[in-house]
Every structure is written in structure tokens, then in C-alpha cells.
C-alpha positions as CSV (number, residue, x, y, z in Angstrom):
1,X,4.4,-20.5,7.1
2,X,0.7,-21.0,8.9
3,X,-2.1,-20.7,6.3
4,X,-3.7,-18.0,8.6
5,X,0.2,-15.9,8.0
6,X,-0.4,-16.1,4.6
7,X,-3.7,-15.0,4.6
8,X,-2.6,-11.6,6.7
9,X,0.2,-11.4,3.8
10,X,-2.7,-11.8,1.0
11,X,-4.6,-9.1,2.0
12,X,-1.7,-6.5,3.0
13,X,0.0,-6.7,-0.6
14,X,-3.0,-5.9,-1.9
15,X,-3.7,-2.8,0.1
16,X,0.1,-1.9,0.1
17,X,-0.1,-2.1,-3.9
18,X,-3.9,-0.3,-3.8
19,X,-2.9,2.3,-1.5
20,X,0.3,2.8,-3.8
21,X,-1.8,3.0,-7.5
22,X,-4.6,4.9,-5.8
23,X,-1.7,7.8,-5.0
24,X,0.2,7.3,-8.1
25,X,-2.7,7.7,-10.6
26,X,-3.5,11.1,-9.1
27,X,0.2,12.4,-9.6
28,X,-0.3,10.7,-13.5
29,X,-3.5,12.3,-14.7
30,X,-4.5,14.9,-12.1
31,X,-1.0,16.6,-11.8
32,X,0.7,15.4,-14.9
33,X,3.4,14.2,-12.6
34,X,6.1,11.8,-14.3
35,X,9.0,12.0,-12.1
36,X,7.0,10.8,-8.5
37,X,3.9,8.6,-10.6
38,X,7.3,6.8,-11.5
39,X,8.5,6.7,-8.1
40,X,5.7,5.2,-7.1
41,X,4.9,2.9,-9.8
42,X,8.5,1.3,-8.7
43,X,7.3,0.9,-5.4
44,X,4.0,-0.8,-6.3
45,X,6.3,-3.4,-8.3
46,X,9.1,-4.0,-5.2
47,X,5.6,-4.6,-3.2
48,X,6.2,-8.7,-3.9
49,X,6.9,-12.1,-2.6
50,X,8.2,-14.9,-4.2
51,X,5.6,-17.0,-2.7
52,X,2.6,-15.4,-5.0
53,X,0.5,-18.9,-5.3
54,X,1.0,-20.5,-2.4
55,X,-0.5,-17.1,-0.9
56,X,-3.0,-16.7,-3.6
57,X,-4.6,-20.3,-2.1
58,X,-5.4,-18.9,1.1
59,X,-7.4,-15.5,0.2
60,X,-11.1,-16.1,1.4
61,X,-12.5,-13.2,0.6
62,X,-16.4,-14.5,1.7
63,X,-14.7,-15.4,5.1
64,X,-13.6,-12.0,5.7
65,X,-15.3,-10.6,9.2
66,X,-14.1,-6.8,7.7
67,X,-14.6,-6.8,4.4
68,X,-17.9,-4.3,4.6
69,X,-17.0,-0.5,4.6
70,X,-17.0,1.3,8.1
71,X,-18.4,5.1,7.5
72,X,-14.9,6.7,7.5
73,X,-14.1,4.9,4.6
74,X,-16.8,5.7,2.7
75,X,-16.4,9.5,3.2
76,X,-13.8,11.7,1.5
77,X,-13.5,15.8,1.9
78,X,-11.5,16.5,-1.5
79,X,-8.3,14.8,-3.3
80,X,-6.1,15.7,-0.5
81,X,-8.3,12.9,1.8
82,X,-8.0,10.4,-0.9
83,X,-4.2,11.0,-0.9
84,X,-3.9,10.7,3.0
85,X,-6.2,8.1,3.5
86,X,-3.9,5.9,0.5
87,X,-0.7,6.7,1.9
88,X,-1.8,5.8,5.4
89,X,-3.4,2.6,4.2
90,X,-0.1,1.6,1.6
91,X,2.3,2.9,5.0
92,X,0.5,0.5,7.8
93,X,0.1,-2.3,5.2
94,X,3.8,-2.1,4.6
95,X,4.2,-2.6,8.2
96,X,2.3,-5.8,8.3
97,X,4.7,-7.1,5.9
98,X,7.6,-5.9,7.5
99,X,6.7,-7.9,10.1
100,X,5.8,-10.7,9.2
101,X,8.3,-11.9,6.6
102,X,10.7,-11.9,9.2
103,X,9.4,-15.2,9.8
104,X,10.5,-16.1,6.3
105,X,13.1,-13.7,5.3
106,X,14.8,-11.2,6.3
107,X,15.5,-9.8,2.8
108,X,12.1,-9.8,2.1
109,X,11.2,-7.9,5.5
110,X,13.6,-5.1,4.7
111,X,11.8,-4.6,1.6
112,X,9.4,-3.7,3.1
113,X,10.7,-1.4,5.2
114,X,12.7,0.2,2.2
115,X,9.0,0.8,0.8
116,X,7.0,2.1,3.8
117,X,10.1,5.1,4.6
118,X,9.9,5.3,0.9
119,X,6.3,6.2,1.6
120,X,6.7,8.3,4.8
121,X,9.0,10.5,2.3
122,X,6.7,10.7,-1.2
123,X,3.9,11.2,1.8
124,X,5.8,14.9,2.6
125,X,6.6,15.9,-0.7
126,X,3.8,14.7,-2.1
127,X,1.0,16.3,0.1
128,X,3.4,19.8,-0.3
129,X,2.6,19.8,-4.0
130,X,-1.1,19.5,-3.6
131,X,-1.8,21.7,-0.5
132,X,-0.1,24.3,-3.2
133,X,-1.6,23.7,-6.0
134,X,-5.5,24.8,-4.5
């Protein structure tokens, strides 16, 4: 697979697996939440590819034209914000993937897949419990 591939791969398992540990440590210490941190916590580790150093060679995080914060990402209302704004990012990430490991494999790409409707679904519930709980 093209370097520049690999690269796009890089950067969206490591939002897909931020997005994911940003949501799951607010269910584990803000809401005390074991049953759904561990649902998450078993997404976070299906968010993998067997190719981990081959992709690991291509990050470039000096080169990267985005990599300074645009204003909407540096604002956030209240804990529901943080939550949306993780799920979204950990959803569209797992899009990416989706994607593009069909090039590679097609196990692999319905992985992801199983994660981001994974996601979709923990998204309802999820933001249920804390619109409730204010």
C-alpha cells in the first residue's frame, strides 16, 4: 500500500482510538460506568491493523499542514460537547478506515465498520444517560 495510504491510516487509528478513550474515561470516572467504559474499552482495542510498523514509519507529524487547532476545536460548552465532539471524531475516523483497508482487506475494512455502528449505537445510549443525569 502507497506510503501516503498509510499515512491517512496513521493518523485515523489514532483519532479512532482518542476519540474512543476520550468518551470511555468519562463513563469510568465521571459516571462510574463499568458496563459501557467496557464496551468501549473493547472497541478501542478491535481499532488495529496488523501492519502497526510499517504504518508507524510513515507518521510525519512536523509535515502535517493541519496539525494546529482550528477555533471549534479549542472550545467546549460542558461534558456533553466533549462527548459529541469524541464520538463524531472516533465515528468519521472509523470511516477512513473502513475505506481504505479495502484496498488491503476486506476483513480488516468490516472491522471497521463493526466499530463505527458500534459507535453510532453507544453514541444514543450514551448521550441519553448524560442529558439525564444534569
Amino acid at each position: 500500500m502507497n506510503s501516503n495510504f498509510l499515512r491517512i491510516i496513521d493518523a485515523n487509528l489514532n483519532r479512532l482510538r482518542e476519540g474512543i478513550r476520550v468518551v470511555e474515561d468519562i463513563f469510568r470516572y465521571v459516571y462510574n460506568d463499568k458496563e459501557n467504559s467496557t464496551k468501549l474499552k473493547n472497541l478501542r482495542h478491535k481499532a488495529r491493523t496488523e501492519n502497526y510498523f510499517e504504518i508507524l514509519e510513515t507518521r510525519d507529524v512536523n509535515g502535517d499542514v493541519l496539525k494546529d487547532s482550528i477555533k471549534s476545536e479549542q472550545n467546549r460548552e460542558n461534558l456533553n460537547s466533549i462527548l459529541i465532539a469524541n464520538f463524531k471524531r472516533a465515528q468519521e475516523s472509523a470511516r477512513v478506515l473502513e475505506e481504505l483497508t479495502k484496498l488491503s482487506s476486506i476483513k480488516t475494512s468490516e472491522n471497521f465498520k463493526y466499530i463505527r455502528y458500534e459507535l453510532y449505537n453507544l453514541e444514543i445510549v450514551l448521550t441519553k444517560i448524560t442529558s439525564n443525569s444534569k
